[in-house]
Every structure is written in C-alpha cells, then in structure tokens.
C-alpha positions in Angstrom: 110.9 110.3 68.6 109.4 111.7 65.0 106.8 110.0 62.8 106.7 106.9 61.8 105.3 107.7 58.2 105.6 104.7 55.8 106.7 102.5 58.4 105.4 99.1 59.4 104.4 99.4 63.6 103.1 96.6 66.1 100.9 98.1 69.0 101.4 95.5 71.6 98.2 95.6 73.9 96.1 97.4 71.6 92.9 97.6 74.0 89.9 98.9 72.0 92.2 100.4 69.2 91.9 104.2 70.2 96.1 104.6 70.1 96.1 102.4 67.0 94.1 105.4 64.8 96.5 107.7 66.4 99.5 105.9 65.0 98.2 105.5 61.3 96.7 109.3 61.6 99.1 111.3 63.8 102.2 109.2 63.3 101.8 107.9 60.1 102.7 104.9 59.9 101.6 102.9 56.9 101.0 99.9 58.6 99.8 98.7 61.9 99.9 95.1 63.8 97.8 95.5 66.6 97.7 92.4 69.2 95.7 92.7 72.5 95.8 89.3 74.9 92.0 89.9 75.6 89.9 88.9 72.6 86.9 91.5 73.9 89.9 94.6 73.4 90.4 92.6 69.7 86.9 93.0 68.8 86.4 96.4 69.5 89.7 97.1 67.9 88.5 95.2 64.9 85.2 97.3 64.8 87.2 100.7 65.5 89.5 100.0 62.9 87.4 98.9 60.2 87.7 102.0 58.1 91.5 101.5 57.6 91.0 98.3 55.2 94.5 96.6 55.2 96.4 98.9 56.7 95.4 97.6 60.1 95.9 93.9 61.3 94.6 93.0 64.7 94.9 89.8 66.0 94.9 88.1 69.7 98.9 88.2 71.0 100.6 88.2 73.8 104.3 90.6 74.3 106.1 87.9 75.9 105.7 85.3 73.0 105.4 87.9 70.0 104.7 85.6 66.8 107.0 87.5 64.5 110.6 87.4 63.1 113.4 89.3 64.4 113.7 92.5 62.9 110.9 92.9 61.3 108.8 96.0 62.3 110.2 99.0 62.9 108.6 100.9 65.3 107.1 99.6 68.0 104.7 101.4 70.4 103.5 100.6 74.1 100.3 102.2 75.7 100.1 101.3 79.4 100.1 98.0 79.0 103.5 96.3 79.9 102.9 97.5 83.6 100.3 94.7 83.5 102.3 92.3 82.5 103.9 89.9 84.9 106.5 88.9 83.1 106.9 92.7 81.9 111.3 92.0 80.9 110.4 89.0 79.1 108.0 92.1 77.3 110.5 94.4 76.8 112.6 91.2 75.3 110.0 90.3 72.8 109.9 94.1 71.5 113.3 94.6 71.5 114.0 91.4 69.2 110.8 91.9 66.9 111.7 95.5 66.3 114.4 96.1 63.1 118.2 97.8 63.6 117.5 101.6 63.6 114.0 101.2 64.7 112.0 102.7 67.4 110.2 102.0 70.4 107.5 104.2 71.8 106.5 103.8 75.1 103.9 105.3 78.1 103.8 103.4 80.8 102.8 103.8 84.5 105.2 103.4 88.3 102.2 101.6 89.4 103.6 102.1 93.2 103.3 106.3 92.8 99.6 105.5 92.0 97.2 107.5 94.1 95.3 104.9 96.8 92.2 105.2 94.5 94.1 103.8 91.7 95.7 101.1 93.2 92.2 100.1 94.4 90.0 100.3 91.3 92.9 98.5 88.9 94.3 95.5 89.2 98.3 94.9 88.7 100.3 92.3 88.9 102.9 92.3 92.0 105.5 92.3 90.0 105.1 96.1 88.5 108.5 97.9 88.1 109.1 101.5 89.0 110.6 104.3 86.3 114.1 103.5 87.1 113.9 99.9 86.5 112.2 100.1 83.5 114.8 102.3 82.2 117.4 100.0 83.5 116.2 97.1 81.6 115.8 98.8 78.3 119.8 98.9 78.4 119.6 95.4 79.3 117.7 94.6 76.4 120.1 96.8 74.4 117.6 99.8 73.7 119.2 103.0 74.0 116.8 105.9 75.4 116.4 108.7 72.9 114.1 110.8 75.1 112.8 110.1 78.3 110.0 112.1 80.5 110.1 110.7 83.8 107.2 111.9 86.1 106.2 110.2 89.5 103.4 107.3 88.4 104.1 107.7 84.4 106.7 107.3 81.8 107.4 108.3 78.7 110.1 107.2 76.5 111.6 107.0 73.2 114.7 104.5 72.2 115.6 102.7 69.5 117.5 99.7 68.4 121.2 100.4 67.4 121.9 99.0 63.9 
C-alpha cells in the first residue's frame, strides 16, 4: 500500500499508541487522529505520543460512530481492533465514509475462530467475529476495493482504497 507521507491518517483503536509512532515514523504520515474507545489506551497514547507535539491528536472514539466528515482523511489504518467490535460492518462503514476518494485503508486483523484454544481462552471477543472471507466480502460491500491482501489462517492483512 506505500507511505502515507504528508498525509492526514486516523488510527481507529489506537490502544497504547505503539502503531500510531509507526505511522508518523515508518509511514509518514504528517498527521495522525488516533481514537481508542477505552480512555486507559487514550492515556497511555497521550503519554507515548507526547513527543510528536501537534502532529498527533488522540481522543476517546468509537469506529461505528466516527465524529468526522466524509472524506476527510486519507488513509486510514486498523490494528486488530475491528475483530472486537460487535458491530465490526457498521466499522468498516464508518472508515469507508470518513476516508477521502483515492485514499487508503490499512488493515491487520485477526479470524478470531482459527485462534489457537489458548487464545480464545485468555481474550475476550465478541460472538459476532467474522472470518477472512467475510471481512473481504464486506469491504466490496462498503465499496473498498482490495489492493493487496495476505490471507493467513487466524490473521489478515490488507490494503484497499476508496475509488475516486
């Protein structure tokens, strides 16, 4: 999917901010909007990210109600969090209308039922997790097209973007 260098980027589910550092260092994005639903993850996040002054906004949010105009970022990126989400299409919804015509969505995300028995023990998921395939399928539905997909049993990784 490239860099994102000079571009403005929501992390949705930003937990303690680790992937947000990667995204202004590695991908370089100029911006970052980081939202985590659990104000704990925003605090750390907010400590973490100190160092990048205003580059780095993060905030309490949740991906099914993103409180942002259409269009307006584009790139958006996805860490394992959207298979926690119950309402995970209403998710996929929400990025795809918040992210701008030729933008780009990165995602990593887990087929929570190829999880090893350990796994599935230790952390919690709602019963309503999706498997590789349908998370591919609704990505058409919300009119994403893949880019570049790796599609191992129990992750995902993928690349699409937002036709213009």
């Amino acid at each position: 999917g490239g860099g994102t260098k000079g571009l403005a980027v929501l992390d949705v589910g930003c937990g303690p901010g680790e992937c947000v550092a990667c995204e202004l260092d590695m991908f370089g994005a100029a911006s970052v909007t980081a939202i985590d639903l659990d104000p704990t993850m925003v605090a750390k996040a907010q400590r973490r990210l100190v160092g990048y002054g205003d580059r780095v906004s993060v905030g309490t949010g949740d991906v099914t109600n993103l409180k942002h105009p259409d269009g307006h970022f584009d790139a958006v990126f996805n860490f394992a969090v959207l298979h926690h989400v119950p309402d995970w299409q209403a998710g996929l919804s929400e990025i795809a209308r918040v992210l701008a015509a030729g933008g780009r969505f990165f995602s990593q995300d887990h087929d929570v039922a190829n999880h090893d028995w350990l796994s599935r023990q230790l952390f919690r998921h709602p019963p309503e997790r999706f498997t590789n395939a349908e998370f591919l399928d609704q990505l058409g539905v919300v009119e994403l097209e893949v880019l570049g997909v790796d599609d191992q049993p129990g992750q995902l990784l993928v690349v699409a973007w937002k036709r213009s």
